[in-house]
Backbone as ProteinMPNN parsed JSONL, in Angstrom:
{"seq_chain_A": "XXXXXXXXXXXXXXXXXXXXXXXXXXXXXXXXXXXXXXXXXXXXXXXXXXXXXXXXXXXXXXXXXXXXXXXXXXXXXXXXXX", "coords_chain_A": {"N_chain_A": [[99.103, 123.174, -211.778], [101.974, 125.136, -211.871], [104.054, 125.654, -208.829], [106.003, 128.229, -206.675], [108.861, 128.06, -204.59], [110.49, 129.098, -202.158], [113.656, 129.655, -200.767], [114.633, 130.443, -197.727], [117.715, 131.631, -195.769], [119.825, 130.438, -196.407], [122.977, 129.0, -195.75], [126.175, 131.348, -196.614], [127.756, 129.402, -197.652], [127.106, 127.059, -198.244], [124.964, 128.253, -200.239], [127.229, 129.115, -202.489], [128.622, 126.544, -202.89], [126.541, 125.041, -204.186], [126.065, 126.891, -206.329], [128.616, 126.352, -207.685], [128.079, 123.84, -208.111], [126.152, 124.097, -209.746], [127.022, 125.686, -211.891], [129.563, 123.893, -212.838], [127.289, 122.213, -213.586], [126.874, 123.712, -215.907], [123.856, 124.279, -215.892], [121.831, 126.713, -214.035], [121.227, 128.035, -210.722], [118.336, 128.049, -209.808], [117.79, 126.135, -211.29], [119.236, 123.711, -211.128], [118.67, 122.876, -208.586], [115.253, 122.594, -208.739], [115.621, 120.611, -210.429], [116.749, 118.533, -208.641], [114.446, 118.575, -206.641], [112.882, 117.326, -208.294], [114.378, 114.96, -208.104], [114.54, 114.374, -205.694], [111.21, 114.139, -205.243], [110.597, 111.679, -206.683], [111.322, 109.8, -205.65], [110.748, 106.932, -203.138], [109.9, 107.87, -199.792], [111.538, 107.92, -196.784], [110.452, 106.443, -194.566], [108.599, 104.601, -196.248], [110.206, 103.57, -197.664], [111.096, 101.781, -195.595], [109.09, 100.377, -195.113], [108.511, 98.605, -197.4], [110.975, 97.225, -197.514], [110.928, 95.439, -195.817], [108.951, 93.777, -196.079], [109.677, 91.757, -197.821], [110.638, 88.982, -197.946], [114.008, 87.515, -196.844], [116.442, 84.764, -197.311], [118.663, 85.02, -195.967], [120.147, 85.415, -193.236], [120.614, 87.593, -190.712], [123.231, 87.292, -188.913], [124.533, 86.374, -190.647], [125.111, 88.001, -192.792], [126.109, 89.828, -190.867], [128.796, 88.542, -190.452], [129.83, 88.528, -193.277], [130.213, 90.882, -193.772], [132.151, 91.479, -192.069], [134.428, 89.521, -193.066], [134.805, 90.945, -195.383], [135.457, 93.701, -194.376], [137.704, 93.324, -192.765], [139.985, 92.816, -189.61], [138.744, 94.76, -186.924], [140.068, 97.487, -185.558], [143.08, 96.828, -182.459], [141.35, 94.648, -182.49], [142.869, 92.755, -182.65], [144.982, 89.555, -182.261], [143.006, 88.025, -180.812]], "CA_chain_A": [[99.723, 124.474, -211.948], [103.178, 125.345, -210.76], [104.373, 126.415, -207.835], [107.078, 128.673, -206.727], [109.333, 127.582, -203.354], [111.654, 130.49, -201.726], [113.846, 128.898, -199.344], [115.228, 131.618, -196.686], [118.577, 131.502, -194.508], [121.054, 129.223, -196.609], [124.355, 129.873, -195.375], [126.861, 131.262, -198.272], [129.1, 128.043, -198.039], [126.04, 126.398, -199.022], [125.076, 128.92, -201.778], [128.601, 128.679, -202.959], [128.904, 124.878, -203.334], [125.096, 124.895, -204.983], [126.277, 127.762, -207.603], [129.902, 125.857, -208.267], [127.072, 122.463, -208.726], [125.335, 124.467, -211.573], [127.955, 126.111, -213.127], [129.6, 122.775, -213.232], [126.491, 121.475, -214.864], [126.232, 124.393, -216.953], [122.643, 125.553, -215.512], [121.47, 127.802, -212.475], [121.107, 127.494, -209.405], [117.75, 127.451, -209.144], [117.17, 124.767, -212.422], [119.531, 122.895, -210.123], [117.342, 122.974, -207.438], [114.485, 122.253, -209.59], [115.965, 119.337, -210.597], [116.906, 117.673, -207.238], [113.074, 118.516, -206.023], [112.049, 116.245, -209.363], [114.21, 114.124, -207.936], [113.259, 113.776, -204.309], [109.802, 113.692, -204.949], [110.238, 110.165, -207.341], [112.151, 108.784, -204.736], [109.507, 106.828, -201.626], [110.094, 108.814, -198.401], [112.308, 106.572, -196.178], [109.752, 105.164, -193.899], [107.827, 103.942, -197.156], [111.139, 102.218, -198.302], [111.724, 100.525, -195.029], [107.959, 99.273, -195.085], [108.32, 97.587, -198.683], [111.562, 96.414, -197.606], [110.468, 94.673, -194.418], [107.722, 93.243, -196.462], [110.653, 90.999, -198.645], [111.612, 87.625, -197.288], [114.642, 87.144, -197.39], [117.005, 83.816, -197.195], [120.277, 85.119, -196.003], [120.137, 85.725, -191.923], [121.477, 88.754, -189.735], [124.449, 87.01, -188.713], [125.176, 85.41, -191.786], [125.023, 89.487, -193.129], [127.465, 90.463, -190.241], [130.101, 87.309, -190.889], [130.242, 89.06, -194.636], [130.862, 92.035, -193.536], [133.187, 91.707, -191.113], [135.303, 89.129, -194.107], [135.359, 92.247, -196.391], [136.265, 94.769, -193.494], [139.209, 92.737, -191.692], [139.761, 92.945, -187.981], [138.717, 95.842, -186.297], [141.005, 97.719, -184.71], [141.905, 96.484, -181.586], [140.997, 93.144, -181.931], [144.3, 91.706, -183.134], [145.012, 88.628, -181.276], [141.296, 87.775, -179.947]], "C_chain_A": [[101.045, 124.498, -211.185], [103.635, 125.934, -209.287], [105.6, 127.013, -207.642], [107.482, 128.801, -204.976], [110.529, 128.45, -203.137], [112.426, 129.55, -200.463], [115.057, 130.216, -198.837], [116.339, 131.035, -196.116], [119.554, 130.587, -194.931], [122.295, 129.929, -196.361], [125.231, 130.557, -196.497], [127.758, 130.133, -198.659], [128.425, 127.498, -198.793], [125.81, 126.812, -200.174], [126.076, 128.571, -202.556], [129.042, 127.549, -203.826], [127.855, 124.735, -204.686], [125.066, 125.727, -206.385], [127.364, 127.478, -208.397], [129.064, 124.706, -208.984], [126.672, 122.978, -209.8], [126.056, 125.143, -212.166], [128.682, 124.753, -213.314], [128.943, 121.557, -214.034], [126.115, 122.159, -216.236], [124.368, 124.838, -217.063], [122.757, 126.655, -214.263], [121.61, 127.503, -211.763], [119.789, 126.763, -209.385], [116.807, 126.622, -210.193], [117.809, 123.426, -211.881], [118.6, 122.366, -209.205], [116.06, 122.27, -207.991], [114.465, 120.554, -209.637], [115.897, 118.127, -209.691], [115.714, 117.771, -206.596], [112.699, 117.832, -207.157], [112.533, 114.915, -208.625], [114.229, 113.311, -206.67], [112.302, 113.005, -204.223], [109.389, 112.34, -205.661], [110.49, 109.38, -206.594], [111.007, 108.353, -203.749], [110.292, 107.381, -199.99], [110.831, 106.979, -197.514], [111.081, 105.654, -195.061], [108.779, 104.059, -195.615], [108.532, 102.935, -197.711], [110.839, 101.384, -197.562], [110.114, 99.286, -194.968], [107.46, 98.262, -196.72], [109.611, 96.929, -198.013], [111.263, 95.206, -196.932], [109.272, 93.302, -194.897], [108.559, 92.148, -197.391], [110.812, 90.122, -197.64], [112.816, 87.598, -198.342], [115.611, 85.859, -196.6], [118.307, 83.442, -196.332], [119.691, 85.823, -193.962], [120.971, 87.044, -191.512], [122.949, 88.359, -189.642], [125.134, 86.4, -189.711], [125.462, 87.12, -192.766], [126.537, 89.953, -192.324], [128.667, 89.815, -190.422], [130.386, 88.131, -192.057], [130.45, 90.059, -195.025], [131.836, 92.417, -192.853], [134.396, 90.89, -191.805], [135.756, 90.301, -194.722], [136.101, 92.936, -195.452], [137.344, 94.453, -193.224], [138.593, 92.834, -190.204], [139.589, 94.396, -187.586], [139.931, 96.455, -185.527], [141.217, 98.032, -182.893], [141.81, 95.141, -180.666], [142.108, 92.285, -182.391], [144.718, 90.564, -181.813], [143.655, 88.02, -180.582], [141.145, 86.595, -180.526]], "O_chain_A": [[101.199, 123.982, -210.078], [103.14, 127.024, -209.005], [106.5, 126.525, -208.325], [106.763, 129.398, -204.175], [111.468, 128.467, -203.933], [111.893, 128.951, -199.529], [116.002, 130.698, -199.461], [116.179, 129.844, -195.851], [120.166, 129.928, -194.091], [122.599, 131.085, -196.655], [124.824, 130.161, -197.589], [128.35, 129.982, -199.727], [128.782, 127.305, -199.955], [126.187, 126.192, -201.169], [125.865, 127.679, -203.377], [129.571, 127.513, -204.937], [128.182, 124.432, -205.833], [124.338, 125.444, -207.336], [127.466, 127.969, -209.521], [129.201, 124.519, -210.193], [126.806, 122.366, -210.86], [125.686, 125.293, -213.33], [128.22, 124.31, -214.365], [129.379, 120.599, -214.672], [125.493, 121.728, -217.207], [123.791, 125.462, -217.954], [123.749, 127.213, -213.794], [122.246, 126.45, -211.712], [119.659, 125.563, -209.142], [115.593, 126.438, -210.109], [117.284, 122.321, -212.021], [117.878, 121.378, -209.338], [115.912, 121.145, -207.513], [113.741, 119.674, -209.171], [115.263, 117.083, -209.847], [115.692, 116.924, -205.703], [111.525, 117.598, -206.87], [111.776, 113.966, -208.422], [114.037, 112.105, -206.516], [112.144, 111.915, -203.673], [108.286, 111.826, -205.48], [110.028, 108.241, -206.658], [110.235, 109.259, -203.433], [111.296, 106.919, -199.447], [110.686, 105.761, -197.618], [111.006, 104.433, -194.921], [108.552, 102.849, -195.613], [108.109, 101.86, -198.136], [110.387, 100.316, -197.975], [110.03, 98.064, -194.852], [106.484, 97.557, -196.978], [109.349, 95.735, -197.868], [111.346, 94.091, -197.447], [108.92, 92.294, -194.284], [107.681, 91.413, -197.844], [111.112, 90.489, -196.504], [112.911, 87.621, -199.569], [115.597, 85.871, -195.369], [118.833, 82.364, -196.054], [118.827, 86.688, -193.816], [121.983, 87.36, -192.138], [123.811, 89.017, -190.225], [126.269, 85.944, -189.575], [126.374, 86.956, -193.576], [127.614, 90.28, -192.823], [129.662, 90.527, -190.561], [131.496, 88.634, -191.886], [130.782, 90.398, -196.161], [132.376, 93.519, -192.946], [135.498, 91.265, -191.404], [136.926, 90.675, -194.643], [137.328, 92.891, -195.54], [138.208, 95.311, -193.408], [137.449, 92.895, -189.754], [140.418, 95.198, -188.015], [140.693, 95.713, -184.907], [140.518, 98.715, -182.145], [141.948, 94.718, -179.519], [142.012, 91.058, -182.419], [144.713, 90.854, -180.617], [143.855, 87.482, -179.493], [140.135, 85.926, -180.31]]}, "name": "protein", "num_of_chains": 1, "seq": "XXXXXXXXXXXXXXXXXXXXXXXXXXXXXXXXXXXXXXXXXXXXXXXXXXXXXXXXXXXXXXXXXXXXXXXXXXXXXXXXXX"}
């Protein structure tokens, strides 16, 4: 059966943004809303991600992760000359 969820105390900036979001999609607010609680609740809650991720071997090391990130980025700023 459905349920029906009141949420109290949103600021109006918030309202605002959330009523520009559904007139921009061309629904409501609260079919907006709606929506984004469908799609929360498909999503796994973050500890549930990190315990499937954790559960992956993978091949590629920490520091071999930070080296390929720190190629893309450049030098920090900073560290010029080091």
């Amino acid at each position: 059966m459905p349920k029906t969820i009141q949420i109290r105390d949103i600021d109006d900036e918030v309202y605002a943004e959330l009523a520009r979001r559904a007139a921009e999609a061309g629904t409501s607010v609260p079919e907006l809303l709606r929506k984004e609680a469908f799609r929360i609740a498909a999503r796994p809650s973050m500890r549930e991600w990190l315990e499937r991720t954790r559960r992956r071997p993978s091949e590629v090391s920490a520091a071999e992760i930070v080296a390929a990130l720190d190629e893309v980025r450049g030098e920090w700023p900073g560290d010029a000359g080091r």
